[in-house]
C-alpha positions as semicolon CSV with decimal commas, in nm:
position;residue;x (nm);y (nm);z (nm)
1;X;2,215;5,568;-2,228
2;X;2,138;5,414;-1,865
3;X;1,821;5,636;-1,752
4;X;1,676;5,604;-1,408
5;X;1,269;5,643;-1,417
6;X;1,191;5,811;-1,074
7;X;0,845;5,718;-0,980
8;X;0,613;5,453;-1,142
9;X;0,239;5,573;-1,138
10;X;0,019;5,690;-1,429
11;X;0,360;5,859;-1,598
12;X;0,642;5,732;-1,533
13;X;0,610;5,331;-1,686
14;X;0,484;5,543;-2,025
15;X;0,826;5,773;-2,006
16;X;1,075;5,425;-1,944
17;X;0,848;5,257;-2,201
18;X;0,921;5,581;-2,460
19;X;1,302;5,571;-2,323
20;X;1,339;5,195;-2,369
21;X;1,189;5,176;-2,730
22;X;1,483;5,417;-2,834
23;X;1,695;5,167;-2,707
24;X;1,798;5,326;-2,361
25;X;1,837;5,116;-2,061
26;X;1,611;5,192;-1,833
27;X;1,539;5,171;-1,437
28;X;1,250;5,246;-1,267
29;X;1,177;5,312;-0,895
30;X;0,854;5,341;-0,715
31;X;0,933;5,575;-0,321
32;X;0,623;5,309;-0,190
33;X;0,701;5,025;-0,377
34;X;0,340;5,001;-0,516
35;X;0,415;5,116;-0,866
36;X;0,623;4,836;-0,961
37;X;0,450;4,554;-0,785
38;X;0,375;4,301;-1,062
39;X;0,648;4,403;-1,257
40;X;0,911;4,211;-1,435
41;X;1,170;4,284;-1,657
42;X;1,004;4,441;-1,948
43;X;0,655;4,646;-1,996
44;X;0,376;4,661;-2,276
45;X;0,251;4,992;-2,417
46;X;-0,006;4,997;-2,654
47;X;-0,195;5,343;-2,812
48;X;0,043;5,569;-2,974
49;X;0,364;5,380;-2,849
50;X;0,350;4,963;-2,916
51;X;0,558;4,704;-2,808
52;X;0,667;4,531;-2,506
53;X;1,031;4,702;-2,414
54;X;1,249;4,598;-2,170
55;X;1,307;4,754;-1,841
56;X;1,511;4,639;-1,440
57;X;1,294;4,751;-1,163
58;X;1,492;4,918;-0,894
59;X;1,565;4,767;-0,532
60;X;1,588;5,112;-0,413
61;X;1,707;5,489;-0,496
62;X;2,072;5,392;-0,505
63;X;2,038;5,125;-0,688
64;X;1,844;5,279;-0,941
65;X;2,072;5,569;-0,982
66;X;2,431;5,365;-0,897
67;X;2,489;5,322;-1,248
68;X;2,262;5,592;-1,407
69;X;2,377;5,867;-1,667
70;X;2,073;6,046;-1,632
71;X;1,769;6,069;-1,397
72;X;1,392;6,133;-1,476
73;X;1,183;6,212;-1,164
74;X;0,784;6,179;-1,260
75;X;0,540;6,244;-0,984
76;X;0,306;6,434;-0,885
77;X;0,418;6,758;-0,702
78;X;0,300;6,671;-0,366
79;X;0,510;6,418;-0,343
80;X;0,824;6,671;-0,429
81;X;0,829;6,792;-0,073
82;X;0,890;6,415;0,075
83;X;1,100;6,328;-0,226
84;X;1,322;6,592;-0,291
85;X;1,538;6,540;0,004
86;X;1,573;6,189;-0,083
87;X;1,734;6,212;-0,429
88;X;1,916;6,498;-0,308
89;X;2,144;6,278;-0,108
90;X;2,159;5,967;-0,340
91;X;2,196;6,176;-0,640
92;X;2,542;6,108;-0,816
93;X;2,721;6,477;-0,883
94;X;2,773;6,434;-1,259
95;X;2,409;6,269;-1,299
96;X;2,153;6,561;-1,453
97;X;1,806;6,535;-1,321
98;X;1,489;6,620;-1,501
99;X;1,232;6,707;-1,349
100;X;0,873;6,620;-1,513
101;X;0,715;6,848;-1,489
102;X;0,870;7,131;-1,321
103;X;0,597;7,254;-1,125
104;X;0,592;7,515;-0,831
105;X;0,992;7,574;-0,855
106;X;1,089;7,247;-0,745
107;X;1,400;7,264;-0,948
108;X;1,441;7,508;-0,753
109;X;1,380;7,379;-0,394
110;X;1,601;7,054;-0,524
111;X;1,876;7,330;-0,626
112;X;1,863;7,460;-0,262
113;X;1,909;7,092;-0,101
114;X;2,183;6,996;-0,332
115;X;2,376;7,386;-0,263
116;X;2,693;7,189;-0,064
117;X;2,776;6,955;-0,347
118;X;3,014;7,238;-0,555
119;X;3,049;7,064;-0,888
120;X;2,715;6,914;-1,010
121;X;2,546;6,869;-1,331
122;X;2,232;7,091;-1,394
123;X;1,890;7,005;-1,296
124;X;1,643;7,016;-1,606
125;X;1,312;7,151;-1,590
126;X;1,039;7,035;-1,815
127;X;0,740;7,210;-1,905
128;X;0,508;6,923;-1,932
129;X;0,546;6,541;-1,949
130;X;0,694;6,358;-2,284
131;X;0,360;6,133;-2,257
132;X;0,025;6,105;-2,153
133;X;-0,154;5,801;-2,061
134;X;-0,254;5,561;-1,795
135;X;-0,192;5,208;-1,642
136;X;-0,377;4,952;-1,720
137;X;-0,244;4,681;-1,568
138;X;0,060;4,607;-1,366
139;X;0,298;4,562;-1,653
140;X;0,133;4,742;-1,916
141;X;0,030;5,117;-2,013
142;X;-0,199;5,291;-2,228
143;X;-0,010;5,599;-2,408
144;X;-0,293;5,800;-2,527
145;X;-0,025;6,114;-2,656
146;X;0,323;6,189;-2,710
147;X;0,390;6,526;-2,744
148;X;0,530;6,666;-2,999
149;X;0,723;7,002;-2,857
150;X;0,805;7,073;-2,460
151;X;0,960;7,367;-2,331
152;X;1,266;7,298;-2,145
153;X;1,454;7,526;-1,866
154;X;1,713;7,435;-1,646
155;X;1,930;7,548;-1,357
156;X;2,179;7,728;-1,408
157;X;1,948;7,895;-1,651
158;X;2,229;7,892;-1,934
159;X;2,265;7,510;-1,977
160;X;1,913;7,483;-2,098
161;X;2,003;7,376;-2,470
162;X;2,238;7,079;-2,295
163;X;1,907;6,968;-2,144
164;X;1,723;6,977;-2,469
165;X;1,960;6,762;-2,615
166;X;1,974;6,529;-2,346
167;X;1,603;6,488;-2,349
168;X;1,505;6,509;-2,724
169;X;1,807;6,210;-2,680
170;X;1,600;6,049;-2,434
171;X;1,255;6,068;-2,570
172;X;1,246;6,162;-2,893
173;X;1,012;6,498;-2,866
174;X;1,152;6,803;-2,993
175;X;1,254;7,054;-2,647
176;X;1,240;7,384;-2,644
177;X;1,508;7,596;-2,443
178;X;1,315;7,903;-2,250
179;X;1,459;8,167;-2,017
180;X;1,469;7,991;-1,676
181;X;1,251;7,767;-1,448
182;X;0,969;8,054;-1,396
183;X;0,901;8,059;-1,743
184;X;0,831;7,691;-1,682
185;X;0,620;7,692;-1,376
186;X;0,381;7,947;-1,519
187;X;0,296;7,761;-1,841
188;X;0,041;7,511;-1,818
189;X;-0,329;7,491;-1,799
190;X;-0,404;7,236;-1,513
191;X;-0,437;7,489;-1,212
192;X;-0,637;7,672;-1,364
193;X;-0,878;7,465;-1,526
194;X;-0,874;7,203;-1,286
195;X;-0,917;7,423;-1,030
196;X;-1,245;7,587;-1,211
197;X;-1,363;7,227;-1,264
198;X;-1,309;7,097;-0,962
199;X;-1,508;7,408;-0,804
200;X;-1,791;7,423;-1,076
201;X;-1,827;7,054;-1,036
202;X;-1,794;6,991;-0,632
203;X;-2,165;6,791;-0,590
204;X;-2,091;6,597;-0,891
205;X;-1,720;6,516;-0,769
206;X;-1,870;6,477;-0,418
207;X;-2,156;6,247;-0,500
208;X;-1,901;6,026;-0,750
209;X;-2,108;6,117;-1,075
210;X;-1,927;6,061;-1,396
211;X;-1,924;6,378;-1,587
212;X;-1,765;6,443;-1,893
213;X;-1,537;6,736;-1,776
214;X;-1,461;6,919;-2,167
215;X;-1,856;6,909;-2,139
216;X;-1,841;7,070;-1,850
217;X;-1,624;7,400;-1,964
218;X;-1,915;7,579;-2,012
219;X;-1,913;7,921;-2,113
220;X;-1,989;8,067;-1,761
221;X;-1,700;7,818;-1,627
222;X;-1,454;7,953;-1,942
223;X;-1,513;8,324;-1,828
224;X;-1,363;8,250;-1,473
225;X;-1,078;8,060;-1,637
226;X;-1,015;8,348;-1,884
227;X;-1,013;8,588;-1,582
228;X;-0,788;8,392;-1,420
229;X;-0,555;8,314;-1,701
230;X;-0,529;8,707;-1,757
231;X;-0,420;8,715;-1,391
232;X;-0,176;8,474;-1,466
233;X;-0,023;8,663;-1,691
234;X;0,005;8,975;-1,588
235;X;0,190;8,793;-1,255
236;X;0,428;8,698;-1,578
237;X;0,436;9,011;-1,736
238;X;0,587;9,103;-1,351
239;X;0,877;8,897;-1,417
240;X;0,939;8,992;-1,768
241;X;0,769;8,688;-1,910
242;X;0,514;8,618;-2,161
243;X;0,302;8,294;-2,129
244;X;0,076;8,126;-2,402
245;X;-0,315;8,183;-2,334
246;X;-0,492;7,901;-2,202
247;X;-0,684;7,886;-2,578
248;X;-0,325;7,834;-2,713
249;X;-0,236;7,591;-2,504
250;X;-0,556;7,388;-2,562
251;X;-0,487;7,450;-2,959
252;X;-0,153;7,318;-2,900
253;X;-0,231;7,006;-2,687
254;X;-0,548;6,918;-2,895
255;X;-0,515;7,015;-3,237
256;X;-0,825;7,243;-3,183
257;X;-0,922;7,534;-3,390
258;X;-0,809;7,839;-3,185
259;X;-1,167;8,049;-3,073
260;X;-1,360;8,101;-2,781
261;X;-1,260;7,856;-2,497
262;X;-1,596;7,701;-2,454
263;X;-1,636;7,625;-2,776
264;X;-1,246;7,473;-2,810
265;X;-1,362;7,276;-2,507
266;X;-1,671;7,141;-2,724
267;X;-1,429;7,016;-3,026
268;X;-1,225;6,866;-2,794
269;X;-1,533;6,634;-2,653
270;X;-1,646;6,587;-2,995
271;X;-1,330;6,448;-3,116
272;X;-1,165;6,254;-2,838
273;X;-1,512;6,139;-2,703
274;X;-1,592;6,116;-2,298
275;X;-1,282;6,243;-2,077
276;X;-1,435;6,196;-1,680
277;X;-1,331;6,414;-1,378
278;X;-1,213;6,330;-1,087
279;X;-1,470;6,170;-0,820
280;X;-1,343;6,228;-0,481
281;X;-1,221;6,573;-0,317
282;X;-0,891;6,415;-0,262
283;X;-0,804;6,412;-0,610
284;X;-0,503;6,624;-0,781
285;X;-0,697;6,849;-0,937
286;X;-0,756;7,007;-0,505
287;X;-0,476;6,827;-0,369
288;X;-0,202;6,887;-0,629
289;X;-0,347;7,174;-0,828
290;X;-0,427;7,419;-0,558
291;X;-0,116;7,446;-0,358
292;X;0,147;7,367;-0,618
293;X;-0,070;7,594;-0,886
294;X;-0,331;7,839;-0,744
295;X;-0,183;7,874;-0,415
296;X;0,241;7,910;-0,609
297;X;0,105;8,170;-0,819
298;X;-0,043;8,387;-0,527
299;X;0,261;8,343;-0,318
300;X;0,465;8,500;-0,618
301;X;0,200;8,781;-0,714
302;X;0,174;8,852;-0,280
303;X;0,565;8,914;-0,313
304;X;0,577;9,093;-0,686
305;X;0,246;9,329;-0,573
306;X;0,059;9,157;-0,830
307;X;-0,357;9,128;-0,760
308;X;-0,548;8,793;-0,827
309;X;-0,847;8,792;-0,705
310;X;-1,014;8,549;-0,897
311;X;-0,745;8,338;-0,853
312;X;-0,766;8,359;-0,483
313;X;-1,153;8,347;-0,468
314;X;-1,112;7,986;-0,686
315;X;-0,863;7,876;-0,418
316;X;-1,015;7,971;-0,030
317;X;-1,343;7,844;-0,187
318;X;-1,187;7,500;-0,294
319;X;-1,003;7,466;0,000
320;X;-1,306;7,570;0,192
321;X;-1,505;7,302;0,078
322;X;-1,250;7,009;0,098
323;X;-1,161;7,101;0,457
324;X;-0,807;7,084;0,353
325;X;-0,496;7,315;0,445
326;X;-0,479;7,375;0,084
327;X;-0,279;7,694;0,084
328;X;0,080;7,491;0,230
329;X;0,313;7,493;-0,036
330;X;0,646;7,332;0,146
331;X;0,860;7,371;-0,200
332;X;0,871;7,744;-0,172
333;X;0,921;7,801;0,222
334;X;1,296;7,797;0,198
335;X;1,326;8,002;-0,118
336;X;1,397;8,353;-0,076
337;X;1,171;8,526;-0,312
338;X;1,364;8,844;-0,349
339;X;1,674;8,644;-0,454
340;X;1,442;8,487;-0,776
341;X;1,617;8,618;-1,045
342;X;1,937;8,543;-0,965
343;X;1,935;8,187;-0,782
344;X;1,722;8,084;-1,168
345;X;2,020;8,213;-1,369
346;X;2,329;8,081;-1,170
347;X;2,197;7,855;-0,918
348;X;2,274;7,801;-0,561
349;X;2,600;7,710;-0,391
350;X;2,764;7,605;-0,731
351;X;3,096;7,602;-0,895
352;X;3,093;7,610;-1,249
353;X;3,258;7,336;-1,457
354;X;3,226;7,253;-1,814
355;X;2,953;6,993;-1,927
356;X;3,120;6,650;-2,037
357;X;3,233;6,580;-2,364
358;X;2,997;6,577;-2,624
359;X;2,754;6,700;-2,338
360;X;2,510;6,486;-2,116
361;X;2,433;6,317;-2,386
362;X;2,738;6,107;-2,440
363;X;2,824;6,168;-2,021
364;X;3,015;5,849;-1,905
């Protein structure tokens, strides 16, 4: 299959690496151009995933999805608001995007832009990434996991199992079809833990210490995140969903014992050894975490009736002390809130057609 690989920072030469070693032909873009700089035609993994596998580095968005039967956009999600638009009007109709991950509704907000196109393919919506790692040089990349289960969505909410094909296809992990894009957005444990971190942490991060940040989630910094993850879901419970604890999660990204978080947290150091925070203020875990994590869930608890407090305390103090406009959240200004349910199940502006033969899979 000819996969386009929509952004090339820490994640996205891992996922065309993963693609390409299951023999996919793969195309990667960078929006600045930096991520591919040095690049050739091929790219060297090593950890968990070995091999040098071939790749074509993309002029520009067309001509990375001209021929594509399926796109992969990996970035992080405040770069959605810029890059949405973009794809949105170079996007091919019958070429499914998934979005990695799905955070803060952007399927949703890329739904909106692409509501005049009629027939389209859906847009995929993945819990997590397929990998994690990190460059470490130009052409090569360090893949420190690959996951073993992801949930999946997509839009309309009724062609998620076409998705999961397409992307166990793709990558090889096993995908797991849940209700719709919500369900999505509100699993994961960054916001929440990053956000404690980052707040727990903010002379360290400031004064560009290296701390060990499993170390660091103490018990007195696992009782906010446990107060916080209860707010979390009882904002799900408002929409009729059910999300994994934060201790689950951990257990199911780690391989930890489940228990009490701190001590999860502890097992974690123990066995993967020294995993350093962030040392600046402008880092994701404020600049990404906050608005498309903290600041998402508030907007959808201020419109459900839903209190978090703790939640909000975490967020004005972070955004507080980084002097940032933290709480602007572009992805969810032109969604209407009230129209949720609906616009996740069936879309926007769409007119149903039949998936291709075979499904996206085997899509010509």
């Amino acid at each position: 299959m000819r996969l386009a690989v929509l952004g090339a920072g820490a994640v996205g030469p891992g996922i065309a690496a993963l693609a390409a070693s299951r023999g996919h032909e793969v195309a990667i873009w960078s929006p600045s151009g930096a991520g591919t700089a040095g690049l050739g035609d091929s790219i060297e993994a090593e950890g968990l995933l070995a091999g040098r596998f071939p790749l074509r580095v993309a002029r520009d968005l067309p001509d990375a999805l001209g021929d594509a039967e399926a796109a992969v956009l990996a970035v992080p999600a405040y770069a959605f608001p810029a890059l949405l638009p973009r794809i949105a009007a170079a996007l091919p109709a019958h070429v499914p995007l998934l979005i990695s991950p799905a955070s803060s509704l952007a399927p949703l907000a890329f739904e909106a832009l692409m509501a005049g196109h009629g027939h389209r393919a859906p847009v995929g919506c993945l819990g997590t990434t397929p990998i994690g790692g990190r460059r470490t040089a130009p052409d090569r990349v360090r893949v420190a996991m690959i996951r073993s289960a992801l949930d999946i969505a997509a839009i309309p909410a009724d062609r998620a199992p076409e998705m999961a094909a397409l992307a166990e296809t793709l990558f090889g992990n096993r995908y797991i079809p849940v209700r719709d894009a919500l369900a999505v957005a509100l699993v994961g444990s960054n916001p929440i833990i990053h956000g404690v971190l980052a707040l727990t942490n903010l002379t360290r991060i400031e004064k560009r210490e290296a701390w060990p940040q499993y170390e660091m989630m103490t018990e007195a910094a696992c009782r906010m995140m446990t107060a916080m993850d209860a707010e979390r879901a009882a904002l799900a419970a408002s929409f009729g969903l059910e999300v994994p604890s934060l201790p689950t999660l951990l257990h199911r990204a780690n391989g930890v014992p489940l228990g009490p978080m701190h001590e999860m947290a502890a097992a974690i150091a123990a066995g993967r050894g020294a995993v350093y925070g962030p040392t600046d203020l402008g880092n994701r875990y404020v600049t990404e975490d906050v608005p498309y994590g903290l600041v998402f869930y508030l907007r959808l608890a201020a419109a459900q009736g839903v209190a978090m407090p703790v939640t909000a305390a975490c967020a004005t103090a972070l955004a507080a002390a980084s002097g940032g406009a933290l709480d602007v959240n572009p992805l969810l200004d032109g969604l209407d809130l009230s129209a949720l349910d609906q616009q996740l199940r069936h879309g926007i502006g769409r007119v149903d057609k039949p998936a291709p033969k075979g499904g996206y899979c085997n899509a010509p």
